[in-house]
SEVEXVEX-77160 format. One line per field, with one value per residue (C-alpha): x, y, z. Coordinates in steps of 0.5 Angstrom, whole numbers. Example, Ala and Ser with C-alpha at 12.3 -4.5 7.8 and 13.67 -1.06 7.14 Angstrom:
// SEVEXVEX-77160
X = c(25	27)
Y = c(-9	-2)
Z = c(16	14)
This chain:
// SEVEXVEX-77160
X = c(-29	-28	-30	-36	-34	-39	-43	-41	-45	-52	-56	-59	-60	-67	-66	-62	-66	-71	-68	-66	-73	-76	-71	-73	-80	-76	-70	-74	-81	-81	-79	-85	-84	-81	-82	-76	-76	-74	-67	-66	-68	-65	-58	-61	-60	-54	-51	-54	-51	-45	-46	-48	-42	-37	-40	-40	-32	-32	-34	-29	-22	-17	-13	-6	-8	-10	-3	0	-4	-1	6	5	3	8	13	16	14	10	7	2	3	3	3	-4	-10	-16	-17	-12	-9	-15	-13	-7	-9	-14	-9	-4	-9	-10	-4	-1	-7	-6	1	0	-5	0	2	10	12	9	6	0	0	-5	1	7	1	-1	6	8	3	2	8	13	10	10	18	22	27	22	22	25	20	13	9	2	0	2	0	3	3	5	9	12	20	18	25	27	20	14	7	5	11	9	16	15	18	17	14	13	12	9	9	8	12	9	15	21	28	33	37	36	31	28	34	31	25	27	31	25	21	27	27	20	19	20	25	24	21	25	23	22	20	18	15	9	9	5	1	1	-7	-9	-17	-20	-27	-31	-36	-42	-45	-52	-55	-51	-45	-39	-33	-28	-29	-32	-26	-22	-27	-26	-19	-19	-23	-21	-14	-17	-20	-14	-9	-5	-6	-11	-17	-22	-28	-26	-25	-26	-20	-14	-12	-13	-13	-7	-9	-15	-16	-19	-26	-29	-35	-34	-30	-36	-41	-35	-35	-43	-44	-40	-44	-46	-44	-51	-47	-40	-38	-32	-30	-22	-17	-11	-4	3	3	-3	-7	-14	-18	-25	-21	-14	-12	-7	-3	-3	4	1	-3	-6	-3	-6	-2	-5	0	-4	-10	-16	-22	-27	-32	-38	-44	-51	-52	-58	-59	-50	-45	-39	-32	-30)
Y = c(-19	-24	-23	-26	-31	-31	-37	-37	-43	-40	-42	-49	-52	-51	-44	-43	-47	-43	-37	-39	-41	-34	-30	-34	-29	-23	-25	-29	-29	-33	-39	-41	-50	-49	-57	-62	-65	-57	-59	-51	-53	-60	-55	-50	-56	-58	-52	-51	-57	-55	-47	-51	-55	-49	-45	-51	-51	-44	-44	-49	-48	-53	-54	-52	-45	-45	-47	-42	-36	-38	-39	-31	-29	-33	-30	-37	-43	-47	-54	-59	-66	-71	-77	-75	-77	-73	-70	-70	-66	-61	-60	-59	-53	-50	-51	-47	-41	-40	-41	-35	-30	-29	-28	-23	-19	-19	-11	-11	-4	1	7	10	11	5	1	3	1	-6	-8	-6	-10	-15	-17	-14	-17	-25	-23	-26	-21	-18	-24	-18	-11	-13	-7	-6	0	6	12	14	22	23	29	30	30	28	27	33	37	38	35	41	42	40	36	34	27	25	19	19	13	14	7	4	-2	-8	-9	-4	-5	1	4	3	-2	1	0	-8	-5	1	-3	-8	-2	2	-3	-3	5	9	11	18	17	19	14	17	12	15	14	18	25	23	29	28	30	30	29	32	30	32	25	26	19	15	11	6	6	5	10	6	1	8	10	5	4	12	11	3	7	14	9	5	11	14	7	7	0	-3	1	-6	-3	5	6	-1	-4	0	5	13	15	19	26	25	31	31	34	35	33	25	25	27	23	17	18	19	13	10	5	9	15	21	27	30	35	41	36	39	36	39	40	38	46	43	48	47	47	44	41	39	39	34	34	28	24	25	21	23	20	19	22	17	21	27	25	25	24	27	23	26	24	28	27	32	35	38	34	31	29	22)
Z = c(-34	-40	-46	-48	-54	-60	-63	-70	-71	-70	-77	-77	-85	-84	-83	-89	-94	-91	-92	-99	-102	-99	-103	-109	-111	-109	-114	-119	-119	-125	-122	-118	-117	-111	-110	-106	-113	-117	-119	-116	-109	-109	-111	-106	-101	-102	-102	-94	-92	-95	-91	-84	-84	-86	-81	-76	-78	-76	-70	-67	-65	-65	-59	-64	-65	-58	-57	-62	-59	-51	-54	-57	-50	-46	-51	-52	-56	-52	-56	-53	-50	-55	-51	-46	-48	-51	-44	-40	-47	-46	-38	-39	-44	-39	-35	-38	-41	-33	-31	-37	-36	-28	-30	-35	-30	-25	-24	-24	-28	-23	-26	-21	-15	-13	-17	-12	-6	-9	-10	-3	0	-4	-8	-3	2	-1	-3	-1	2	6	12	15	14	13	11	15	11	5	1	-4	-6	-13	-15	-8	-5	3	3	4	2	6	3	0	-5	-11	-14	-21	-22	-16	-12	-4	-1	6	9	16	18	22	26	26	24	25	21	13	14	7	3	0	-1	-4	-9	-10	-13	-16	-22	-23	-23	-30	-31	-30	-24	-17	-12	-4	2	9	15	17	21	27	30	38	40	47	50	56	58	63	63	68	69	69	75	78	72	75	75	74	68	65	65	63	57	55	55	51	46	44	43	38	34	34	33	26	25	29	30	30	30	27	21	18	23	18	23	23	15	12	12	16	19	27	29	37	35	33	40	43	39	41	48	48	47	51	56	63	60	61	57	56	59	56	51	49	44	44	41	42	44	49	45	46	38	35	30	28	20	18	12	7	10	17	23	29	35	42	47	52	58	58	56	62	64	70	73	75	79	80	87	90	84	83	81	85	82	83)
């Protein structure tokens, strides 16, 4: 937010002959002729016009200390066009003040782990070396060697960079992007790029159906969402369409809530999400450089019907 500019021409002549004539009794009540014809009151005039055009001055600055205040910022001398008139000379300088504090306020030293990720996503993903790696998504985590350390392993003086890719280029496709941000870092900080760890999770659900739903577009649609929930990237409707977040632990009971409300879906039945050790848990905790990961192939769902009060498998 900008800094309010103060109105330094704020006193009209009325309001300082005003002022003046009220002090008089104050400071000397023995002159009592306060009339326009006083030879006091015809300097006390003067001297408010005078102060009113002072202030008026004040309150004005001209478009050379502007320059002069731009060429300071830019670091360079820069001088207005002499040969514009009045208001292109103004357009230009507007221009060129806009122009230099958007330059300013664009980050370039790294410094906070919300630096690291800005630069990524944003300025990264405009460079020009980047045409070949775009970055969907980053965490940083400040103090941590993922290189060759776990999440849990305090490093000090070291930056991880958890980063997941639009598109996979093979081996070394960091190696530009890394050299982007090496010459923006401190200069005792060790930088780190890595990809996620994904935790495989598996679901099982027994979903016992409502009159006249069909099976197999429930099915199907069981299976489209618990995808979204779980995708990396694109979970439109989850997560506001960011994907999984980083470190996010898994719990069974907003699977259960997710497939409950499925369309056509009565209730959920023996509900399980299991581990890459196909291990059935409640909750699966996740560390801050991880993602959760579905492994469609072992995910299953049982389709149940009442009929005469049991229920049937389809």
């Amino acid at each position: 937010m900008t800094l309010p500019l103060p109105n330094l021409d704020d006193r009209t002549y009325a309001n300082l002959v005003e002022e003046a004539i009220s002090q008089i009794p104050v400071e000397y009540p023995e002159w009592t002729d306060h009339n326009p014809t006083d030879t006091g009151i015809i300097l006390i005039e003067l001297l408010a016009w005078l102060t009113e055009m002072t202030l008026y001055r004040v309150n004005q600055i001209p478009d050379d200390n502007y320059a002069s205040f731009l060429s300071l910022l830019k670091g360079e001398q820069w001088n207005l066009p002499i040969n514009l008139s009045t208001q292109e000379r103004q357009k230009t300088l507007q221009s060129e003040i806009k122009n230099t504090l958007l330059e300013l306020r664009k980050t370039y030293r790294a410094i906070t782990p919300d630096d690291f990720e800005k630069l990524i996503l944003v300025d990264w993903n405009e460079f020009q070396d980047s045409a070949d790696l775009k970055i969907a998504r980053v965490k940083c985590l400040a103090q941590r060697n993922l290189s060759h350390l776990d999440a849990n392993t305090v490093t000090k003086g070291h930056i991880s960079l958890v980063v997941v890719p639009e598109n996979n280029q093979g081996e070394n496709q960091y190696k530009n992007l890394f050299n982007f941000l090496d010459n923006r870092r401190l200069l005792t900080t060790r930088l780190h790029i890595v990809e996620p760890e994904y935790v495989s999770i598996a679901v099982e659900a027994e979903l016992v159906l409502e009159d006249g739903a069909q099976a197999e577009a429930v099915k199907k649609q069981a299976k489209k969402e618990v995808e979204m929930f779980f995708d990396p990237l694109r979970s439109q409707k989850y997560w506001q369409g960011k994907g999984w977040p980083f470190g996010r632990s898994v719990y069974i009971s907003e699977l259960y809530k997710l497939l409950d409300d499925l369309e056509g879906v009565d209730y959920v039945e023996n509900l399980q999400i299991k581990d890459k050790n196909n291990t059935s848990k409640t909750e699966i905790n996740l560390a801050d450089n991880q993602l959760a990961k579905l492994n469609i192939e072992n995910t299953k769902f049982t389709i149940l019907v009442e009929v005469d009060n049991e229920r049937k498998k389809l």
